[in-house]
N, C-alpha and C positions, 0 to 999 in steps of 0.2 A: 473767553469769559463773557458771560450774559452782561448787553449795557443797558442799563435802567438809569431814571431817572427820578430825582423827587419831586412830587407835587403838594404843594401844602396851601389850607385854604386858612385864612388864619380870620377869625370872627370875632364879633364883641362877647361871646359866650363860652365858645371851641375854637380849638385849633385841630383841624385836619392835616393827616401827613400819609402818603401815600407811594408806594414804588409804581413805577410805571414803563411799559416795554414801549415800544417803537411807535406801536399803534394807539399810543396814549389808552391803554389797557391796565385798569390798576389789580397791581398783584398783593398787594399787600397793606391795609389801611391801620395807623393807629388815630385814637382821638384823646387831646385832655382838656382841661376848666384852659380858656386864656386868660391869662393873671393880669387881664387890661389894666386896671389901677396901679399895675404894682411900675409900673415905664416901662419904656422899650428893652431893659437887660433883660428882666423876666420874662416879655413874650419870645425875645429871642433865643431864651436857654431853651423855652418848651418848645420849640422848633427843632433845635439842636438835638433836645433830648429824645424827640419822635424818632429823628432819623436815626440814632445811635440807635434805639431800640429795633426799628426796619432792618437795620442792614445785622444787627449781630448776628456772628455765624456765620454771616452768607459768604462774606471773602469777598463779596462786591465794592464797588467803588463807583462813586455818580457821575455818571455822563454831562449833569447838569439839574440844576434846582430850578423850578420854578413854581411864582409864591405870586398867590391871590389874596391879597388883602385889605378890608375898611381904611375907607383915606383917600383923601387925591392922592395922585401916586406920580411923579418926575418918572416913566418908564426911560430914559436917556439912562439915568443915575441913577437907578431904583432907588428912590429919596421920597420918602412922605414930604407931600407937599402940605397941603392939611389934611385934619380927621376932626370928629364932635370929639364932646370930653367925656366920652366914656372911655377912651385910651390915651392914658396919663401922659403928658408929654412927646403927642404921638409925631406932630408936624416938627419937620426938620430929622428923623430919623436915617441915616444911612441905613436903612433897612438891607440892600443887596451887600456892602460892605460888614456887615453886621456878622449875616448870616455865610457867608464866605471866610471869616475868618472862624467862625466856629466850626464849623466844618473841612477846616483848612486838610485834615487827614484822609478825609473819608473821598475829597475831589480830585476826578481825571485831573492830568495840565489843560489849562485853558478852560474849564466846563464853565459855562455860563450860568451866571444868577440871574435868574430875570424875573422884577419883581412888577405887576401890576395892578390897577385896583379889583375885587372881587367880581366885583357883579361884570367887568369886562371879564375875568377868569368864564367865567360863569356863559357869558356871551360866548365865548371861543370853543365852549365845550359844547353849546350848544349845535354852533355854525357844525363845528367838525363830524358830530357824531348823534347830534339828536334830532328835532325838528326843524332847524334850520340848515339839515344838511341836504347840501346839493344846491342851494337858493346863490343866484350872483351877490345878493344884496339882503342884508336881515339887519332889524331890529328885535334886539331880545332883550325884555323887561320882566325885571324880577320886583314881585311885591310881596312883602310880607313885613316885617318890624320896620321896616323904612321900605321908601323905593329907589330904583338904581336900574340901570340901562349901559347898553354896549351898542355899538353900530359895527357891521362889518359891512366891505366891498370888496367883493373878489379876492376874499382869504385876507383881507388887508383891515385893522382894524385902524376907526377913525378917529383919534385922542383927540384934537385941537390944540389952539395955539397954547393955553392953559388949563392942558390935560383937564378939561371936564367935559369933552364930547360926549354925549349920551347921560348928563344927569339931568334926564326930563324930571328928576323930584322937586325939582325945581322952579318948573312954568306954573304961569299963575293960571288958577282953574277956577272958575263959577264956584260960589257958594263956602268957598274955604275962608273969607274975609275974617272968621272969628276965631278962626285956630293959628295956635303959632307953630310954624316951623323948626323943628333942629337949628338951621342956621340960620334963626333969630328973629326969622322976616314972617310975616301975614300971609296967606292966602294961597301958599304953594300946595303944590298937588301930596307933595307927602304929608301936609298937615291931616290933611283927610282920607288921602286912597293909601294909606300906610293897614297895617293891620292896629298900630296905637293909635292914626290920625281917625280911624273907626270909629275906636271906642272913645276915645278923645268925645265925637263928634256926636255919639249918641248919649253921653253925659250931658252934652249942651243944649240938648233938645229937650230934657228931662226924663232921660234913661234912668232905668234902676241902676245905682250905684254898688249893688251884688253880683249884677256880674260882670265877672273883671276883664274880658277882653271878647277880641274879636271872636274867635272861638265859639266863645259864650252866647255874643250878640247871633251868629248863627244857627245855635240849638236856640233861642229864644225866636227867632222868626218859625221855624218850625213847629213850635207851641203856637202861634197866632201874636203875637208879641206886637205892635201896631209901630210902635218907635224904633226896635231892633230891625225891623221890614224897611223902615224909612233910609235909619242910619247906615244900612248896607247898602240898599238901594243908591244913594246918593253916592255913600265911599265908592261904588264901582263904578256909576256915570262920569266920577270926575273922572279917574283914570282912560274909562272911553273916552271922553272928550280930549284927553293931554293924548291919547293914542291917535286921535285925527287932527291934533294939532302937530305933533310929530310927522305924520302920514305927509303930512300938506308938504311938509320942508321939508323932509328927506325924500319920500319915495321910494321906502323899503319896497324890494319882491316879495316879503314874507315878513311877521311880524307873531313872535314867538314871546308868551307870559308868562312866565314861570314865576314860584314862590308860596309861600304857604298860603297865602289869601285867595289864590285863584284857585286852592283845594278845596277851597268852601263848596265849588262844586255848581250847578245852575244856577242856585238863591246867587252868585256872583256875577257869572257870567253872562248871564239874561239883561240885566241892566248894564253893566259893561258895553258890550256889544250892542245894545240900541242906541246907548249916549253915543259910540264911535258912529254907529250910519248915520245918525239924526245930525252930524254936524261933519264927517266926511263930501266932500265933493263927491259927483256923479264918477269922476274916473279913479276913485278911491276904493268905488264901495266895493269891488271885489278882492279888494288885498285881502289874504289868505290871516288870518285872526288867529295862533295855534297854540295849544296847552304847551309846554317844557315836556322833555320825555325824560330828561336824565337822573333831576330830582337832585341831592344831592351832590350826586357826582360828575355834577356839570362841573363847579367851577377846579375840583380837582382835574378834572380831564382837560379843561383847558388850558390849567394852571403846565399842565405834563407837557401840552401841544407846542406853549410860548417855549420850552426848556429846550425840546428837539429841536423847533424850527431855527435855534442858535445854535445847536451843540454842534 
């Protein structure tokens, strides 16, 4: 019998659910709404109900689940530690117990659940199989409706003492003193270098309030738009800057962006990349700076990697 596994990436908008062979190769993807507000039974039925839908027919049975998901995440006890409140009663979820028991028919004996946060999902799919592979050492930052980051060493990814290693959304950055953060506080790097801390940020300036998002702000630079040119400008320099404050303290081999904001394209990357040299050290400035290749199916593939590497 073929062993697969599932990968599910579970979002504040979708849930991704996917089978996956050895090679963390996905054979079969479904997607639906995550019913965030409705609490953790609902997100967990729609995980539930993905995979019933995956496996019908096939006579398969899982090797092992593994689940990238919004939240600090307890990876010990797959237990949301915290999450914002856009998913209703998120922190304090058995999450791996959750979803183990719904699937209690469909799992090998012994398969492991192994639940961790997204944007590490995301990291692990990178390291393994996209632009961070082959690298001893990656930092891989994803930017787009928020920011989020993963660290790996030598196939070893780096949580910390309170699972938040790699939330660079969180350093404080030049120029963000007038946006508020998600969690509550002034001046961090997601308030601006977000794709909302964007638009957030070119409101403040006195952007047109018709167009509604980042998106937007980058078809308007394109027209000549003088304040849309600023407010990008700046959202990518902070993140260059928080990537050469990062660079300082870790010392990634390689340093991988992935996320819908760095699809924006040069208008992003061009100031990006001069805020990072203009304030990198001399034996920084060659670390290797590199687009994501996987897009979305990064954090599902890593989500697949975490499931094998225990099965």
């Amino acid at each position: 019998m073929e062993e697969v596994v599932l990968a599910v990436d579970i979002g504040g908008t979708k849930t991704a659910a996917a089978l996956a062979d050895r090679h963390d190769r996905l054979l079969r993807t479904e997607v639906a709404a995550t019913p965030a507000p409705e609490g953790p039974s609902a997100v967990v039925a729609t995980v539930v109900a993905l995979a019933r839908r995956l496996l019908a027919g096939s006579g398969l049975r899982l090797s092992g689940v593994g689940i990238g998901t919004a939240g600090v995440v307890d990876v010990g006890s797959g237990t949301i530690v915290s999450a914002t409140d856009t998913f209703t009663d998120w922190p304090g979820t058995p999450l791996a117990a959750l979803v183990r028991a719904g699937l209690h028919d469909q799992l090998m004996p012994d398969a492991p659940v192994e639940v961790q946060n997204d944007v590490d999902a995301h990291a692990l799919g990178e390291y393994r199989h996209g632009a961070a592979a082959g690298a001893p050492s990656a930092l891989v930052v994803a930017v787009g409706t928020g920011v989020g980051a993963g660290l790996l060493v030598r196939d070893r990814q780096i949580r910390g003492a309170h699972h938040v290693a790699g939330e660079i959304a969180h350093l404080p950055v030049p120029g963000a003193v007038h946006l508020r953060c998600p969690c509550g506080r002034h001046g961090h790097l997601e308030a601006i270098g977000s794709g909302i801390g964007m638009h957030r940020h070119f409101l403040s300036i006195g952007g047109d309030p018709g167009i509604p998002d980042a998106r937007g702000i980058a078809i308007a630079v394109t027209a000549g738009d003088p304040l849309a040119r600023r407010a990008l400008d700046e959202s990518a320099a902070a993140v260059g800057r928080a990537l050469a404050g990062a660079a300082t303290l870790l010392d990634p081999e390689r340093i991988v962006v992935t996320g819908g904001v760095p699809n924006i394209g040069e208008d992003w990357w061009r100031p990006m990349r001069a805020a990072f040299h203009a304030e990198a050290i001399d034996a920084l400035q060659r670390t290797p700076i590199l687009p994501g290749t996987l897009g979305d199916d990064a954090p599902l593939r890593g989500a697949a990697a975490s499931a094998w590497r225990n099965s």
